[in-house]
SEDREN-506477 format. One line per 2 residues: number of its first residue (from 1); their letters; for each residue x, y, z of C-alpha. Coordinates in nm, 3 decimals. Layout:
NUM = a = X:Y:Z  ...
END
This chain:
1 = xx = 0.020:-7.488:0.541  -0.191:-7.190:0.513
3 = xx = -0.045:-6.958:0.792  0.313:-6.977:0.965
5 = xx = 0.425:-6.697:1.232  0.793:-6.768:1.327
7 = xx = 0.902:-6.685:1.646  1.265:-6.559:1.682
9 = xx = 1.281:-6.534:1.286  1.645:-6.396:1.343
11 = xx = 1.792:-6.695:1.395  1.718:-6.725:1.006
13 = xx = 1.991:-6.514:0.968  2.274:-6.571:1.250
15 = xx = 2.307:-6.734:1.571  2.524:-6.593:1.837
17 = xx = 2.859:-6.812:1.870  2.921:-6.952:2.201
19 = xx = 3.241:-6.855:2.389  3.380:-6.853:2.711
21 = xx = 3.224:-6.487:2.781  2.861:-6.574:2.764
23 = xx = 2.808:-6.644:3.073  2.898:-6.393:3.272
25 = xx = 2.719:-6.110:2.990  2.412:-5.939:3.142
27 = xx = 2.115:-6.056:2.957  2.108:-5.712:2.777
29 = xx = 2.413:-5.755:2.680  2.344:-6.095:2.575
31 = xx = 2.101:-5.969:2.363  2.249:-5.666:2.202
33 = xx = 2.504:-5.906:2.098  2.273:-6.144:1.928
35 = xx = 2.074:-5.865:1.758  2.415:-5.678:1.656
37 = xx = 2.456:-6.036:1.467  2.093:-6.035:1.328
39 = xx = 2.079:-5.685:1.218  2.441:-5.701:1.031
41 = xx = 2.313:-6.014:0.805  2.031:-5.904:0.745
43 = xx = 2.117:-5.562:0.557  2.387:-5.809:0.410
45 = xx = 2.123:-6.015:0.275  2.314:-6.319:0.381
47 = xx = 2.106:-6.679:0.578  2.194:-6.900:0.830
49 = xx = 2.191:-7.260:0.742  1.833:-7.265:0.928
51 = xx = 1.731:-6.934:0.688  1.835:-7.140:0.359
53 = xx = 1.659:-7.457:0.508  1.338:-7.280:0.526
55 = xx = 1.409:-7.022:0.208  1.437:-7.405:0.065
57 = xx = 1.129:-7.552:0.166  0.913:-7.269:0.078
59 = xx = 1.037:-7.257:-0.286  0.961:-7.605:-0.339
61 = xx = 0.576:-7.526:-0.269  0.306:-7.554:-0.517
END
């Protein structure tokens, strides 16, 4: 593979937990949730199992 552009590359670093509130959030809210999650794991320096997956896969390449 000689090029990769991930979209929605925070997701390699948290996902937003369902709960019963979704729903009804405003889909700024929605978001500011889910990049409240992104940013705080980030600066953490901590993956989501889809992060170590791919963190994984590009190690192993030649």
């Amino acid at each position: 593979m000689e090029y990769v552009s991930f979209f929605w590359s925070g997701c390699f670093f948290d996902y937003l937990a369902y709960d019963d509130a979704l729903p009804r959030l405003a889909g700024s809210n929605l978001f500011q949730r889910l990049n409240q999650g992104h940013f705080a794991k980030i600066l953490a320096g901590e993956l989501s199992p889809t992060g170590v997956a791919f963190q994984s896969l590009l190690r192993t390449r030649p």
